[in-house]
N, C-alpha and C positions, 0 to 999 in steps of 0.2 A: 511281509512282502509289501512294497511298493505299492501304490495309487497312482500311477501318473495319469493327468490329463492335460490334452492339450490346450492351451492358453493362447496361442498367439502363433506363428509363422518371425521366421527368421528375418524376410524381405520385411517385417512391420517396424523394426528397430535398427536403428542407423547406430555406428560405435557413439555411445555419451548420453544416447537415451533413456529414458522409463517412459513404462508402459503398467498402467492398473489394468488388472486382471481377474477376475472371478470377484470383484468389486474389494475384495481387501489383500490381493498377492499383489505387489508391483514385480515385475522383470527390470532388470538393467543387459545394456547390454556395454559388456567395458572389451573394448577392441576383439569383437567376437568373442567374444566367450559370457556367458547369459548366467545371471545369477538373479535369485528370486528373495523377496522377502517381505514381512509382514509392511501393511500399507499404514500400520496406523505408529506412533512414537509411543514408547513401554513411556514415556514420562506426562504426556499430557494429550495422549494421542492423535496429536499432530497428522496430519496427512502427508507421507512421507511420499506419495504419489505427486509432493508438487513442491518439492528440496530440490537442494542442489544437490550432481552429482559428481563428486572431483575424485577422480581417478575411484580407487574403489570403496568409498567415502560417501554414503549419504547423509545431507545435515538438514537437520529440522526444519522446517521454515518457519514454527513458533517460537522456541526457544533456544534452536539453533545447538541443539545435543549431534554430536556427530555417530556415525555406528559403520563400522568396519561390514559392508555388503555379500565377505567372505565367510564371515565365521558371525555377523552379528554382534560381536562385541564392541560395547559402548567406548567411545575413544575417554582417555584421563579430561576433566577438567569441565567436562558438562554438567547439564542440569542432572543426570538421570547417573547409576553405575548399571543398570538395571540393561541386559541386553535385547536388541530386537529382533525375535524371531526370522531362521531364514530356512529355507526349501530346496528339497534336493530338486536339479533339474535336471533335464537330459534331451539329445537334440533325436527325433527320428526324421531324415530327411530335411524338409524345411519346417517340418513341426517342433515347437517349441513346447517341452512339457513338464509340468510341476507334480510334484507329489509333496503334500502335506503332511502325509501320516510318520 
């Protein structure tokens, strides 16, 4: 079963934002709808907390490996094939919440 806890409030992210969370979750929030994922890059653990976010696409800001924020999967043609962990989340009212397990 599920761990969720809550990490953040819906009013904290505006659509195209991240937000670090529990010091190594980042949330995005892509046109409402909130996805979670490890803050650090599987290739050189990059702070993925401080990438860009294009559409549902986070890209490195060290070497610029890109990773699908849906499913984690490493996009073709980066440094890494290696994917970045991501998190079930779920909304309960304006709580916004992760589960890791």
């Amino acid at each position: 079963m599920a761990n969720f806890q809550t990490v953040a409030q819906v009013s904290d992210l505006a659509p195209g934002e991240l937000k670090l969370v529990r010091g190594d979750v980042v949330i995005a929030n892509i046109d409402g709808e909130f996805f979670a994922f490890s803050s650090r890059c599987p290739h050189d653990k990059g702070p993925l907390d401080k990438g860009k976010l294009s559409g549902d696409v986070i890209i490195c800001p060290l070497h610029f490996a890109q990773f699908n924020i849906r499913t984690g999967e490493a996009l073709p043609g980066g440094v890494t094939k290696d994917p970045v962990p991501v998190y079930e989340v779920r909304l309960e009212g304006n709580d916004i919440q992760v589960s890791k397990d």
